[in-house]
Backbone as JSON, one array per atom type, in Angstrom:
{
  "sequence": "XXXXXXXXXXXXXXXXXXXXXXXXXXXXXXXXXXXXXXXXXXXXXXXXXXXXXXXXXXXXXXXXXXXXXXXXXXXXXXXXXXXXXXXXXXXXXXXXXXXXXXXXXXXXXXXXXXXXXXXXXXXXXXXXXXXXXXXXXXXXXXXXXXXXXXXXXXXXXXXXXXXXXX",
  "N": [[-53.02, 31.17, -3.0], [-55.68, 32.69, -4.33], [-58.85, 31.75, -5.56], [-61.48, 33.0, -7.88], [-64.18, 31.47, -9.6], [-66.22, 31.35, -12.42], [-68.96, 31.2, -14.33], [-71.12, 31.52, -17.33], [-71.42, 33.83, -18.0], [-73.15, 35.82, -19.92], [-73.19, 38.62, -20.45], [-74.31, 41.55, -22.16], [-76.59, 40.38, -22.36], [-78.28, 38.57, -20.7], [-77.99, 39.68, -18.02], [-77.18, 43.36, -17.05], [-74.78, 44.06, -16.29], [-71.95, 42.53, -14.21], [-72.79, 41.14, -10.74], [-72.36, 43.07, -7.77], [-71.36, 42.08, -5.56], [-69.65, 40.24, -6.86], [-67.82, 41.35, -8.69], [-66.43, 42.54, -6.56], [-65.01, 40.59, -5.73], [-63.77, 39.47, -7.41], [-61.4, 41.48, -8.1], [-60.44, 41.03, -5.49], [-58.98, 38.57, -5.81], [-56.32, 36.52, -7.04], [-56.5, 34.96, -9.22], [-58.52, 34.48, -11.35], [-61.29, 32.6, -12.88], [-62.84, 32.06, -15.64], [-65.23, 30.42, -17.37], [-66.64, 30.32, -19.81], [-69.22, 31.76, -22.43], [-69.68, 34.06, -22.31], [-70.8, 36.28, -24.29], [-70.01, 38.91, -24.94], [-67.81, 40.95, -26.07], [-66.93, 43.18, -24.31], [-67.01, 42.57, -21.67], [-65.12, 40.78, -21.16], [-62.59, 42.75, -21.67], [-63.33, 43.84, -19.52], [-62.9, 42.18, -17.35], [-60.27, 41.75, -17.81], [-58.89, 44.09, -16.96], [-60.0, 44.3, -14.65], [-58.96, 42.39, -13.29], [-55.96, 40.48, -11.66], [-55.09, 38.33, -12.88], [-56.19, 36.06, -15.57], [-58.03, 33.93, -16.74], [-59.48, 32.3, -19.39], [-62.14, 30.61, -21.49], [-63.96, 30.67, -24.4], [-67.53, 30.22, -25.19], [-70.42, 28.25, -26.06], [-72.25, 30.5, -26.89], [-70.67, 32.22, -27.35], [-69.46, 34.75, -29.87], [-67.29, 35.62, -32.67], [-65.48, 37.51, -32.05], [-65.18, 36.95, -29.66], [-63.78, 34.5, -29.9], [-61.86, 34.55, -31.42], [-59.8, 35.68, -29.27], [-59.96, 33.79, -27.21], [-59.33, 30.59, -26.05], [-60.61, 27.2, -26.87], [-60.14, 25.48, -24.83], [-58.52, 25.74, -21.91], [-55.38, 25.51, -20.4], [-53.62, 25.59, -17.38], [-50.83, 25.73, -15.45], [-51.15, 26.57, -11.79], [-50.1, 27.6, -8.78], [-48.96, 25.18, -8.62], [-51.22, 23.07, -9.28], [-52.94, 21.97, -11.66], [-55.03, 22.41, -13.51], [-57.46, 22.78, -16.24], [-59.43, 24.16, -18.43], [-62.81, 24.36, -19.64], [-65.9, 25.17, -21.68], [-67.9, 22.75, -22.48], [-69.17, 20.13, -21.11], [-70.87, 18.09, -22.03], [-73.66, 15.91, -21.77], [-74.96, 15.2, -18.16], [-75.39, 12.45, -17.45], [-72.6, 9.89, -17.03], [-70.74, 12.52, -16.94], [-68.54, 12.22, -14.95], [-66.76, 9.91, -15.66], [-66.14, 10.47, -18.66], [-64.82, 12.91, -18.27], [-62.81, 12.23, -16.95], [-61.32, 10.65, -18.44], [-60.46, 12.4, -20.81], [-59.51, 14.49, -19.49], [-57.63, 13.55, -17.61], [-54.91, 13.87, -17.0], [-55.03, 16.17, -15.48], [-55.35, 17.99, -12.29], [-57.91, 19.41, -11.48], [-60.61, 20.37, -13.06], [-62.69, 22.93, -14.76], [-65.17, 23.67, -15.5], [-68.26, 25.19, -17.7], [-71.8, 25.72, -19.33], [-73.96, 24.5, -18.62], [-75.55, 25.9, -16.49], [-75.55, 25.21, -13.8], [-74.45, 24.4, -10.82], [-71.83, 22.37, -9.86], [-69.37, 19.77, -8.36], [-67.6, 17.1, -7.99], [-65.37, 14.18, -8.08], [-63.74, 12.84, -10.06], [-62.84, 9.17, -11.34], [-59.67, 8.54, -10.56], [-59.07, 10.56, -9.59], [-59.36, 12.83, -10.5], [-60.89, 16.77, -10.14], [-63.99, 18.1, -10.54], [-65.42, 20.7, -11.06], [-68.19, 23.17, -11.92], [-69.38, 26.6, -11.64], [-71.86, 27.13, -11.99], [-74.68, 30.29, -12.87], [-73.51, 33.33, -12.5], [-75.85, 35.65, -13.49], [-77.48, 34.39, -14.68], [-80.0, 32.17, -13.37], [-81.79, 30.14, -14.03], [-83.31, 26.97, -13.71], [-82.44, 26.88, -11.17], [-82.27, 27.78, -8.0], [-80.64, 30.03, -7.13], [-78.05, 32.54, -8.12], [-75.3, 31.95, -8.77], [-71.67, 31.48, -8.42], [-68.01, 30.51, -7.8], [-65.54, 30.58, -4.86], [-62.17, 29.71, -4.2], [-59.23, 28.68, -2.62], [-56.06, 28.14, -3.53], [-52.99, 25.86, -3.03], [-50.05, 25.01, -2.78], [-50.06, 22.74, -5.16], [-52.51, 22.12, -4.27], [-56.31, 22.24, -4.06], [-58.29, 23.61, -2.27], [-60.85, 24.49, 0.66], [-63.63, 25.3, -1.12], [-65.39, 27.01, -2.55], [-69.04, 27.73, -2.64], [-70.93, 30.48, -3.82], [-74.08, 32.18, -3.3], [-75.92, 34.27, -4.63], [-77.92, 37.04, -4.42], [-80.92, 37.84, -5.5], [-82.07, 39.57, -7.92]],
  "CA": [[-53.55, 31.78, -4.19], [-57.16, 32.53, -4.41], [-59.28, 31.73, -7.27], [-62.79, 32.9, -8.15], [-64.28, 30.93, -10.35], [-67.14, 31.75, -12.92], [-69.21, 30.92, -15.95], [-71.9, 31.9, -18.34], [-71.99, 35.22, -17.55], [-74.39, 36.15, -20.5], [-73.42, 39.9, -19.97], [-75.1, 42.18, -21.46], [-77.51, 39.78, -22.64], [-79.23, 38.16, -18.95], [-77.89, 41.01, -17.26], [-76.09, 44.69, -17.94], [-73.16, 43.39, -15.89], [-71.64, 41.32, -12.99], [-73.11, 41.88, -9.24], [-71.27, 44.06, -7.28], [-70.23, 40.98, -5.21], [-68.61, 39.65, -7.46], [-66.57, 42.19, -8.7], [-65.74, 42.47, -5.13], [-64.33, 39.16, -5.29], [-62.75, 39.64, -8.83], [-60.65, 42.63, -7.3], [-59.58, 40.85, -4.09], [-58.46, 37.45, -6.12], [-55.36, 36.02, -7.46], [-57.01, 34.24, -10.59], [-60.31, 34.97, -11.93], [-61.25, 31.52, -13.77], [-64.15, 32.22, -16.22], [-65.4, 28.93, -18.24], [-67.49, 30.72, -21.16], [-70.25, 32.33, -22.27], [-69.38, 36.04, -22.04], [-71.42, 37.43, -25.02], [-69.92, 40.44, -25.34], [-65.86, 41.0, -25.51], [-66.47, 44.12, -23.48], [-66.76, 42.14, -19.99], [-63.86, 40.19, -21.46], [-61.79, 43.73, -21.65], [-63.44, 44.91, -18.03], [-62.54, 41.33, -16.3], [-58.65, 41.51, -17.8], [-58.8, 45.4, -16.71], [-59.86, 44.29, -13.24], [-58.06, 40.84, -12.4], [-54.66, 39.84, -11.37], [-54.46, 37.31, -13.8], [-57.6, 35.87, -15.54], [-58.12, 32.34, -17.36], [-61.25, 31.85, -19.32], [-62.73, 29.8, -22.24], [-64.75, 30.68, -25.21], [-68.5, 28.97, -24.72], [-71.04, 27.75, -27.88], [-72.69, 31.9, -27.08], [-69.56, 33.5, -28.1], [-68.71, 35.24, -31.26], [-66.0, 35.41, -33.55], [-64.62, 38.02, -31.62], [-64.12, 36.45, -28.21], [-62.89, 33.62, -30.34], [-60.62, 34.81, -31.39], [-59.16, 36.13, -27.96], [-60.13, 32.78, -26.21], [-58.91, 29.33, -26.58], [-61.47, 26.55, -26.62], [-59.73, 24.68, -23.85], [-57.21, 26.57, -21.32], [-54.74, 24.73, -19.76], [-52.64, 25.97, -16.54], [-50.82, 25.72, -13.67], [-51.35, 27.35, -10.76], [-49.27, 27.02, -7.3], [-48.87, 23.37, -8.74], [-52.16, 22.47, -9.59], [-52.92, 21.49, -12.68], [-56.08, 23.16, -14.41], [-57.95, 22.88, -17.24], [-60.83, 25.08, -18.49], [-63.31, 23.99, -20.78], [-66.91, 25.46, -21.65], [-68.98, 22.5, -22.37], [-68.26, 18.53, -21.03], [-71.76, 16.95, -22.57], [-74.3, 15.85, -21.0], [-74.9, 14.89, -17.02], [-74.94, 11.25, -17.27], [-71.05, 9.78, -17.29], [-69.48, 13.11, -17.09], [-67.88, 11.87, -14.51], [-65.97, 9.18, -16.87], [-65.57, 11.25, -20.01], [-64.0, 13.99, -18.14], [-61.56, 12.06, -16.15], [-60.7, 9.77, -20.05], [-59.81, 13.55, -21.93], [-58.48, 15.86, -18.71], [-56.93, 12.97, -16.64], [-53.66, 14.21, -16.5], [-54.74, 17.33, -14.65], [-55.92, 18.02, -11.02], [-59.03, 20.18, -11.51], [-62.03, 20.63, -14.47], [-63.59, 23.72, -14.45], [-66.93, 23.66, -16.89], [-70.05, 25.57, -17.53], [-72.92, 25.56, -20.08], [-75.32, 24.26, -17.81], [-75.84, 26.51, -15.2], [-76.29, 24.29, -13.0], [-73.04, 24.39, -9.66], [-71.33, 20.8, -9.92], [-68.4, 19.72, -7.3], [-67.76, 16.25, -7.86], [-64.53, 13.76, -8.37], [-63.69, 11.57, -11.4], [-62.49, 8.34, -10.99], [-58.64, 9.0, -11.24], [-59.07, 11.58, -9.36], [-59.97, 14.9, -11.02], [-62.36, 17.34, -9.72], [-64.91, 18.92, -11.39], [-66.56, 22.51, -10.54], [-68.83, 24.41, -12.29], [-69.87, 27.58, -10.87], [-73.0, 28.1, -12.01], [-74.25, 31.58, -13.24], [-74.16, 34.62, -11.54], [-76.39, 36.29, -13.88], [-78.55, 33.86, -15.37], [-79.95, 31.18, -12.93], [-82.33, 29.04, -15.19], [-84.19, 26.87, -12.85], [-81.88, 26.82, -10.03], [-82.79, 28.4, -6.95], [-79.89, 30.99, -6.81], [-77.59, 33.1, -9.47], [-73.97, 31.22, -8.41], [-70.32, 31.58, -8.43], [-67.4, 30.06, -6.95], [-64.17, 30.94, -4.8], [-61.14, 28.48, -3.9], [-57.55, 28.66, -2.68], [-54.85, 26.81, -4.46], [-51.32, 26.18, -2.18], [-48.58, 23.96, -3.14], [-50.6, 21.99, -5.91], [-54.22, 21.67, -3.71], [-57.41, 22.62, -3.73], [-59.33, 23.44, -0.94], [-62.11, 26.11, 0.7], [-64.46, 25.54, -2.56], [-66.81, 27.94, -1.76], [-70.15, 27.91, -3.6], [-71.63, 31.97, -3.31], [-75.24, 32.4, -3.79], [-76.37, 35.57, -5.0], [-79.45, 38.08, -4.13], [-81.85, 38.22, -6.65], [-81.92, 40.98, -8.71]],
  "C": [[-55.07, 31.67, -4.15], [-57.39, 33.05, -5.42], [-61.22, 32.52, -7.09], [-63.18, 32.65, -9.42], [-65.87, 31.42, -11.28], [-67.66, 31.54, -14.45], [-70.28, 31.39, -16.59], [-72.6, 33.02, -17.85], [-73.38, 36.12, -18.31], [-74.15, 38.01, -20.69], [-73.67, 40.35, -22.12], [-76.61, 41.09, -21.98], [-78.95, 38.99, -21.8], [-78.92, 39.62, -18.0], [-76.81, 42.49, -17.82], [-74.68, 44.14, -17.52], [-73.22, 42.44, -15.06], [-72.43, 42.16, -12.01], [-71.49, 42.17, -8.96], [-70.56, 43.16, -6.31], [-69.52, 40.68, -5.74], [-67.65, 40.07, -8.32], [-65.92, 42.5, -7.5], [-65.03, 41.59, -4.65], [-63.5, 38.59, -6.27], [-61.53, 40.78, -8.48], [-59.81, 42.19, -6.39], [-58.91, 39.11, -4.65], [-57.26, 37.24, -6.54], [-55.56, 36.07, -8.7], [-58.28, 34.46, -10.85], [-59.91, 33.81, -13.43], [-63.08, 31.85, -14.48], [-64.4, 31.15, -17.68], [-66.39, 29.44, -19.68], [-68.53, 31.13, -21.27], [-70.44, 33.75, -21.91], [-70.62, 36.86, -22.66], [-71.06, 38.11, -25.61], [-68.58, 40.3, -24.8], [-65.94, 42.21, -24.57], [-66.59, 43.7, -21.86], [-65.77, 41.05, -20.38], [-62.48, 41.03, -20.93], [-62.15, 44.27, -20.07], [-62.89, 43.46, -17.0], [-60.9, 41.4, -16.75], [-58.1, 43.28, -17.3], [-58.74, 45.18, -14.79], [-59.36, 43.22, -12.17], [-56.64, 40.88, -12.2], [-54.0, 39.22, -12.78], [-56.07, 36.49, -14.17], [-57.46, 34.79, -16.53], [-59.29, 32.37, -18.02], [-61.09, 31.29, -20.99], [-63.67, 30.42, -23.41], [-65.98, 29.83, -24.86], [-69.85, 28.92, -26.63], [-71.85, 29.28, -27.87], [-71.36, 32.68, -27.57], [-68.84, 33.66, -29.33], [-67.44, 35.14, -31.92], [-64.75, 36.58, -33.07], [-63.9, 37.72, -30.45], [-63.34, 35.09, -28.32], [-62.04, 33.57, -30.57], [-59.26, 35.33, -30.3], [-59.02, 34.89, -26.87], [-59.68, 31.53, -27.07], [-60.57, 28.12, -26.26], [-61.74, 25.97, -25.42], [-58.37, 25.53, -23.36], [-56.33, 25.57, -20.4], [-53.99, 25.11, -18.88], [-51.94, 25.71, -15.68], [-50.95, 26.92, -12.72], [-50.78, 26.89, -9.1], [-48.99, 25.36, -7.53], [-49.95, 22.56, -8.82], [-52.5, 22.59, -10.8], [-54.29, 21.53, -13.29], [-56.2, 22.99, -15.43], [-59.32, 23.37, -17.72], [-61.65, 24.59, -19.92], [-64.96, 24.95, -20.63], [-68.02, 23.96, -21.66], [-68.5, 20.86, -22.25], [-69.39, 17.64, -21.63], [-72.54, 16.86, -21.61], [-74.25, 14.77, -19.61], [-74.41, 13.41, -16.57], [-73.37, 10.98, -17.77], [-70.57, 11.02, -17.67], [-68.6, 13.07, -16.04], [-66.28, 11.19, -15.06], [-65.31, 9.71, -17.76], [-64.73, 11.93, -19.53], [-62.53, 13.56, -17.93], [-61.02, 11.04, -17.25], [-59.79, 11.33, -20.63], [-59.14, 14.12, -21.06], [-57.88, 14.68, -17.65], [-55.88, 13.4, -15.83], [-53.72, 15.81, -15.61], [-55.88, 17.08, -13.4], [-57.49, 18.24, -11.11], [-59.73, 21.01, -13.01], [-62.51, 21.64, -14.36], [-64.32, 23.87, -16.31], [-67.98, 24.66, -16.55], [-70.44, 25.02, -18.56], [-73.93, 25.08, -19.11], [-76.06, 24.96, -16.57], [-75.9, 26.46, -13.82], [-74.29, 24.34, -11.81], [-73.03, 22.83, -9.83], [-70.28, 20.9, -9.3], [-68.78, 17.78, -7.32], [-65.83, 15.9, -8.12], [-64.6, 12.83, -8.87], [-62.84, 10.56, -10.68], [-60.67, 8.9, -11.47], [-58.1, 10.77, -10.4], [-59.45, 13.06, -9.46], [-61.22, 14.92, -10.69], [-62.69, 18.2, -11.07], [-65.75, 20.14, -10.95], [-67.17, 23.39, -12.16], [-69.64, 25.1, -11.55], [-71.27, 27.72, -10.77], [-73.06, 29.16, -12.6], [-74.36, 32.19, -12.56], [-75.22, 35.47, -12.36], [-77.36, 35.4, -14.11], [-78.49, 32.37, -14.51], [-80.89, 29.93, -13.2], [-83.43, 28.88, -14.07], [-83.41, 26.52, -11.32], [-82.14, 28.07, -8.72], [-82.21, 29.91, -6.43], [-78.63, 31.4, -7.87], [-76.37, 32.81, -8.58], [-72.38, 31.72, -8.82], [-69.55, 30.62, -7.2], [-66.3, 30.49, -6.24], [-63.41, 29.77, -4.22], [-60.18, 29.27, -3.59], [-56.88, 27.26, -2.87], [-53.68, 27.24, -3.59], [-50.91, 25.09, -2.09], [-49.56, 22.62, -3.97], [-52.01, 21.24, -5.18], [-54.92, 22.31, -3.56], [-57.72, 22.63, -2.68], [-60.14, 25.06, -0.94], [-62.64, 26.69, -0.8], [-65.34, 25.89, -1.98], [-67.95, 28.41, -2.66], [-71.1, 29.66, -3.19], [-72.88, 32.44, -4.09], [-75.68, 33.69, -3.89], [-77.41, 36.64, -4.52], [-79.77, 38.17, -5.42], [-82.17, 39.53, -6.94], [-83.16, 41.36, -8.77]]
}
């Protein structure tokens, strides 16, 4: 199962849309995991138009309309891995700790709000990924996303994909 993973898209607000990579990689996926921060429900309606199957989060930018369409916290499985989607885990110091105290019981964290790509493991096990943005890259060196395959309840080939500047 392959995932591409993605967060604070910002659309149309940092940019009009997604790069054309990464609809190229929303198209050829399994799961399209998007952690929050949309903006605008209409790249809500164009990512469930063009995914497989699509997972995503409400983030502290989104309205009362993608609230209503999104859960705060998503919870799934996938090939036997054990997912949980959140938009925002707090800040840098001990989110290691915190995460792996509230999402223990599942395999894999996926977070944004910070922009910032994270790939780490909580004590207890659980990983943590955030993508990054593809649209809006703050002070990070490159506008981010992620892809993975999931098979028989494991992660692996977390693939961090740096962007071209717009």
């Amino acid at each position: 199962m392959d995932l591409v993973i993605m967060a604070d898209t910002h659309v149309p607000k940092r940019a009009r849309d997604l790069p054309a990579a990464l609809w190229g990689a929303v198209e050829a996926a399994d799961v399209v995991v998007h952690a929050g921060d949309w903006v605008d429900v209409a790249l809500l309606d164009a990512l469930e138009a063009r995914s497989r199957r699509l997972v995503g989060v409400y983030g502290n930018n989104d309205g009362p309309e993608l609230r209503a369409r999104l859960p705060e916290v998503a919870r799934v499985e996938l090939d036997g891995l054990r997912v949980a989607v959140v938009h925002e885990t707090g800040p840098k110091a001990r989110r290691d700790e915190r995460c792996a105290a509230t999402y223990g019981d599942y395999d894999l964290l996926v977070f944004g709000h910070s922009h910032i790509p994270w790939d780490s493991v909580a004590p207890g096990g659980l990983r943590l990924l955030n993508p990054g943005s593809p649209t809006d890259r703050r002070a990070q060196p490159h506008a981010t996303y992620l892809t993975a395959r999931v098979a028989a309840g494991r992660l692996d080939r977390v693939e961090l994909h740096r962007l071209p500047p717009r």
